[in-house]
C-alpha positions as a Markdown table, in Angstrom:
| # | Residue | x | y | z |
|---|---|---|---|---|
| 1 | Unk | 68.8 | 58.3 | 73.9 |
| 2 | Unk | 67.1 | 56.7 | 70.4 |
| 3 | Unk | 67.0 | 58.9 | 67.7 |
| 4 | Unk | 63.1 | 58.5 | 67.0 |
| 5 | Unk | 63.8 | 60.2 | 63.2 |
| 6 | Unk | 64.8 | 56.7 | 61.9 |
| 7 | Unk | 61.7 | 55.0 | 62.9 |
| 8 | Unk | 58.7 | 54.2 | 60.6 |
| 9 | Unk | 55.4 | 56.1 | 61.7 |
| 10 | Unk | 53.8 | 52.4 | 62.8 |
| 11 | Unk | 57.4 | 51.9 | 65.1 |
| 12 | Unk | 56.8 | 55.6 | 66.5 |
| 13 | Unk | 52.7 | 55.0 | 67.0 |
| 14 | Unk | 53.8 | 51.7 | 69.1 |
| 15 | Unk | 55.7 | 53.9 | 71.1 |
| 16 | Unk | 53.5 | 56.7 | 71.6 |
| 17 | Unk | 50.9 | 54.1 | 73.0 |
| 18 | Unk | 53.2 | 52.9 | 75.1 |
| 19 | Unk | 53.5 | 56.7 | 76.2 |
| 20 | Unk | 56.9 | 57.7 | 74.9 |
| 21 | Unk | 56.8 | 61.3 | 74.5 |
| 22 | Unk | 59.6 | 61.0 | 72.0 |
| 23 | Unk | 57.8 | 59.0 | 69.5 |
| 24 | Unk | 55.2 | 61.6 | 70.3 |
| 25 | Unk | 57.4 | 64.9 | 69.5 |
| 26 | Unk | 58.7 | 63.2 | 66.5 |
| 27 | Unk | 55.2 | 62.2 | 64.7 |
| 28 | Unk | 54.4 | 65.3 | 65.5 |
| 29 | Unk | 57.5 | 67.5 | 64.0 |
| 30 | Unk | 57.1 | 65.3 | 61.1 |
| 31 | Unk | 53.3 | 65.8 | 60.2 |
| 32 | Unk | 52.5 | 69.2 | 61.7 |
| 33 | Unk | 53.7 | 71.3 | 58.4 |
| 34 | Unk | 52.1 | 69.4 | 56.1 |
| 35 | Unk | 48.8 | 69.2 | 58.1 |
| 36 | Unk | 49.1 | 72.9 | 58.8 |
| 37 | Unk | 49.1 | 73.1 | 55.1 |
| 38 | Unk | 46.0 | 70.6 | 54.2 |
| 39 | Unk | 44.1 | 72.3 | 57.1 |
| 40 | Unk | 45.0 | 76.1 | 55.6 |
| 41 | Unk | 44.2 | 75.1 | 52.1 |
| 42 | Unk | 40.6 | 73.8 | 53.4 |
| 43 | Unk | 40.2 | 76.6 | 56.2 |
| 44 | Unk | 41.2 | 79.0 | 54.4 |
| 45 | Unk | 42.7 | 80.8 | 57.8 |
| 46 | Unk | 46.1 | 80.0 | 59.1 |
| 47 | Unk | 45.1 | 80.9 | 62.7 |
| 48 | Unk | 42.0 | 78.4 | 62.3 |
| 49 | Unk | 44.5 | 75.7 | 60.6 |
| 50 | Unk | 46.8 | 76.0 | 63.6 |
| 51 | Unk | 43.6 | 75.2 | 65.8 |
| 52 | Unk | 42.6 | 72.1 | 63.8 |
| 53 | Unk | 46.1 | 70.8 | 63.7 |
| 54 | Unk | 46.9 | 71.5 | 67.3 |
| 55 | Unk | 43.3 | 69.8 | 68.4 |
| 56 | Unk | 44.5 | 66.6 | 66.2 |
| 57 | Unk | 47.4 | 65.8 | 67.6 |
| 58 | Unk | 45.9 | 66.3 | 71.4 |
| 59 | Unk | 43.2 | 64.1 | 70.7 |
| 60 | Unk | 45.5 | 61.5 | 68.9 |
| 61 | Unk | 48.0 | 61.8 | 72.2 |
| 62 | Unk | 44.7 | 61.5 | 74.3 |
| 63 | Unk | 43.4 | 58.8 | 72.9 |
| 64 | Unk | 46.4 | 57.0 | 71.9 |
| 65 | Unk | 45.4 | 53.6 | 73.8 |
| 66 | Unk | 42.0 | 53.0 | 72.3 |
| 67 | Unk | 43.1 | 54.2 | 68.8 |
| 68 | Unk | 43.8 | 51.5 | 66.6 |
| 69 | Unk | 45.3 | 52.6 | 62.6 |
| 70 | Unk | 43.6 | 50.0 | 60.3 |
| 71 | Unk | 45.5 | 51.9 | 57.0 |
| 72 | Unk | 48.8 | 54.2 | 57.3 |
| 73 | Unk | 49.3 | 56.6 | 60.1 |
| 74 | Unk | 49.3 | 59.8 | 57.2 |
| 75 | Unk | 45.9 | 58.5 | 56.1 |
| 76 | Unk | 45.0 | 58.5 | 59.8 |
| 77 | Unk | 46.3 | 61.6 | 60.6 |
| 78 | Unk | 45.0 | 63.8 | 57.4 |
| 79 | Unk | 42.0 | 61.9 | 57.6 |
| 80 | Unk | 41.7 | 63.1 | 61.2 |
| 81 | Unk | 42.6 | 67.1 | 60.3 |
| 82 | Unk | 40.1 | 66.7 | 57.8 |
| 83 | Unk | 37.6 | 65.4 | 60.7 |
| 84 | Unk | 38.7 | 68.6 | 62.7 |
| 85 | Unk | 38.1 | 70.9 | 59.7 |
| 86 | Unk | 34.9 | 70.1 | 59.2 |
| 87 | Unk | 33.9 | 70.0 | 63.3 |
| 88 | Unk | 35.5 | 73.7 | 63.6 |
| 89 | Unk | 33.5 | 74.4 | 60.1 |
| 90 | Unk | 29.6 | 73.3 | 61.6 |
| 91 | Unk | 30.4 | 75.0 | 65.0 |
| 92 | Unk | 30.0 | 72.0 | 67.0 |
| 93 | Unk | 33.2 | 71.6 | 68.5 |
| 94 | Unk | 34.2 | 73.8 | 71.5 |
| 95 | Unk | 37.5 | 76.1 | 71.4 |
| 96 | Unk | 39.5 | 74.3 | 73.7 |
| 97 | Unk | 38.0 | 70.6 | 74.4 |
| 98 | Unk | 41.4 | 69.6 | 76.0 |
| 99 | Unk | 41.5 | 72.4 | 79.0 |
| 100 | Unk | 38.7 | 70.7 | 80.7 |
| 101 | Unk | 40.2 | 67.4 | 80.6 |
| 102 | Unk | 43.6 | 68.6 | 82.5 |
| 103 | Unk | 43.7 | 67.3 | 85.8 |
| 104 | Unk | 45.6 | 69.1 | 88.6 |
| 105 | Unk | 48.5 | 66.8 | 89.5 |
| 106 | Unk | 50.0 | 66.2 | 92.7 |
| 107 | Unk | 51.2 | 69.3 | 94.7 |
| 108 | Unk | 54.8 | 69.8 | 94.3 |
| 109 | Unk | 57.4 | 72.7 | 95.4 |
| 110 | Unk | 59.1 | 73.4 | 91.7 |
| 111 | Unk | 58.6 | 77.1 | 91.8 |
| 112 | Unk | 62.3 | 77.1 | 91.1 |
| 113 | Unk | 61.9 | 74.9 | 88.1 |
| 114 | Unk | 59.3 | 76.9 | 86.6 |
| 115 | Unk | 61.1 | 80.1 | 87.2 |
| 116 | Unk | 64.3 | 78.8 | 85.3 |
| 117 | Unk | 61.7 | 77.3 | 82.3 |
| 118 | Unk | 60.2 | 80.3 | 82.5 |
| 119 | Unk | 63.7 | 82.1 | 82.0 |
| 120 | Unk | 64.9 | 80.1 | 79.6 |
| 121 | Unk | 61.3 | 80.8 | 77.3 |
| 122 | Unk | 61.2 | 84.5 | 77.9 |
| 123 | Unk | 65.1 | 84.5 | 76.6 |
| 124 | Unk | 64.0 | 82.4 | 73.7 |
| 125 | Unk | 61.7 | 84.4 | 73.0 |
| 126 | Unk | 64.0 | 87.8 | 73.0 |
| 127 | Unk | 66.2 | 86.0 | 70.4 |
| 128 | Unk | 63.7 | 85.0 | 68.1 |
| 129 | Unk | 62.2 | 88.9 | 68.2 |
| 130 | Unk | 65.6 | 89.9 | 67.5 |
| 131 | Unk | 66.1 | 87.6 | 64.7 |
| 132 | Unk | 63.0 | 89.2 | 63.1 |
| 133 | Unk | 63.6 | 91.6 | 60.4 |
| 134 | Unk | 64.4 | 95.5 | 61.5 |
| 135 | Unk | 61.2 | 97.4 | 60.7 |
| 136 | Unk | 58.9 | 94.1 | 61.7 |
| 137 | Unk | 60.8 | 93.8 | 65.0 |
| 138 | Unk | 60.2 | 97.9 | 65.5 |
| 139 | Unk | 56.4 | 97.2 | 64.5 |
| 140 | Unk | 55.8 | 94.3 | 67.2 |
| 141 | Unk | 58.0 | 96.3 | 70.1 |
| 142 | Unk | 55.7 | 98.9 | 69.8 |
| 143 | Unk | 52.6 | 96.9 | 69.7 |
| 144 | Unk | 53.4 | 95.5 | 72.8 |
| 145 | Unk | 54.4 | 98.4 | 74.2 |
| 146 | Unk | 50.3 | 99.0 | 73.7 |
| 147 | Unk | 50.4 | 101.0 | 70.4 |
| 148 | Unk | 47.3 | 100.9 | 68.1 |
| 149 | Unk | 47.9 | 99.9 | 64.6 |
| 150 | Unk | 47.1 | 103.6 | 63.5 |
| 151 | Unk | 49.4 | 105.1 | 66.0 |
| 152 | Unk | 52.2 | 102.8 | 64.9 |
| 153 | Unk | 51.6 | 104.0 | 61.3 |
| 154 | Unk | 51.8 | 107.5 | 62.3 |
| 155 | Unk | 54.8 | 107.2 | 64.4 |
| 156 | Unk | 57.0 | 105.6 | 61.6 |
| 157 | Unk | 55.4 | 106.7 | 58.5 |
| 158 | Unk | 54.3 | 103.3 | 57.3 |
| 159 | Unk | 50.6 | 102.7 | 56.1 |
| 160 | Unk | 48.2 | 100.8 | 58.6 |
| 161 | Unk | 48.2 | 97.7 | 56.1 |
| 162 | Unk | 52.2 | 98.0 | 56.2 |
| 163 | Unk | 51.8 | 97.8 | 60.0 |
| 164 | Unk | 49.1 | 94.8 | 60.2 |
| 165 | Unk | 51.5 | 92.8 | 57.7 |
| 166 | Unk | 54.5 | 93.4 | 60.1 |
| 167 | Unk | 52.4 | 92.1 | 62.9 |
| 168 | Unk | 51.3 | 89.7 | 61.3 |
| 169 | Unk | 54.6 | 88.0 | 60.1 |
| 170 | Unk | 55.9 | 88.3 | 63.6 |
| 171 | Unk | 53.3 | 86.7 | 64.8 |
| 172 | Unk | 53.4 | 83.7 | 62.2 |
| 173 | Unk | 57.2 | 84.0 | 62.9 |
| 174 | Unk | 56.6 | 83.5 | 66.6 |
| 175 | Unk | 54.1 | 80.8 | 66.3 |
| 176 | Unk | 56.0 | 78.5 | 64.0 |
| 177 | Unk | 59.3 | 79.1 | 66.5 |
| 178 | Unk | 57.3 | 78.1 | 69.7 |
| 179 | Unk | 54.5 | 75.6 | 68.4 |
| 180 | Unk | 57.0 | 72.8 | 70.4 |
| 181 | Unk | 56.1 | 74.9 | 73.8 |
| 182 | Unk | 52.6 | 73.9 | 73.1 |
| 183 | Unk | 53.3 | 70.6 | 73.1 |
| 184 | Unk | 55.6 | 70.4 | 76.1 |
| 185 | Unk | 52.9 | 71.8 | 78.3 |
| 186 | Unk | 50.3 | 69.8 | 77.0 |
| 187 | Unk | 52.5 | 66.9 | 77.8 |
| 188 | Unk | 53.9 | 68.2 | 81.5 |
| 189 | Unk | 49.6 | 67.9 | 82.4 |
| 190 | Unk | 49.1 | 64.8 | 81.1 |
């Protein structure tokens, strides 16, 4: 297996148009916090950051054969978030552009496959709500249990604004473990 982390960005984007998921994972692990941060700082909204970052990087992997980098793949690539900031800021650019360009592939028997990926995510996904911190971990249990903000306030005798900050570091927590998933299905329909 190569170990794509020693590779320059212009090595890794030869790659990635050559369709090496690999390349692709690792241009993306090594842009997608500091583009997360460039997108927040213009946004203004981490949720709408994530978006704009997420939305770059499909359209770079979608249109990695016709894209040609005429400068440095970071100019390229902040240039491009900054591209997606200001399409999500004018209200011209749908939520989800990619979902209509998925294409059913062949039909295949994997139900067993998807059931053991499926295992593996939900058990992922145990550990890393155990891992959160006690009274955030008791927040987001009961808010998936269905509790209301207000009722989860009342129950442990925490404010509502104590409550919506638990939720939302879980969530932030949960989004910046699993942002790779993303990816991986992305990549699975493509």
């Amino acid at each position: 297996m190569k170990n794509y982390k020693l590779l320059s960005d212009e090595e890794l984007f030869v790659l990635i148009k050559q369709d090496n998921q690999g390349a692709f994972s690792t241009l993306f692990d090594r842009y997608w916090k500091k583009m997360l941060t460039k997108a927040s700082s213009l946004l203004r909204s981490e949720d709408g950051a994530e978006e704009v970052v997420l939305d770059m990087f499909t359209n770079l992997w979608k249109r990695r054969h016709t894209t040609e980098i005429r400068n440095t793949i970071h100019t390229y690539i902040a240039s491009a978030v900054k591209y997606e900031v200001f399409n999500q800021i004018s209200g011209r650019k749908k939520k989800y552009p990619f979902i209509e360009d998925v294409k059913p592939g062949p039909v295949a028997d994997d139900a067993t496959q998807q059931w053991l990926d499926f295992a593996d995510l939900q058990q992922d996904l145990e550990r890393a709500i155990a891992a959160l911190p006690e009274k955030c971990r008791l927040v987001f249990k009961h808010r998936n249990d269905g509790m209301k903000g207000k009722e989860i306030a009342e129950l442990l005798k925490i404010s509502q604004k104590t409550v919506e900050a638990h939720i939302e570091k879980a969530l932030r927590t949960l989004r910046e473990k699993f942002y790779r998933y993303i990816f991986y299905i992305f990549l699975k329909f493509n």
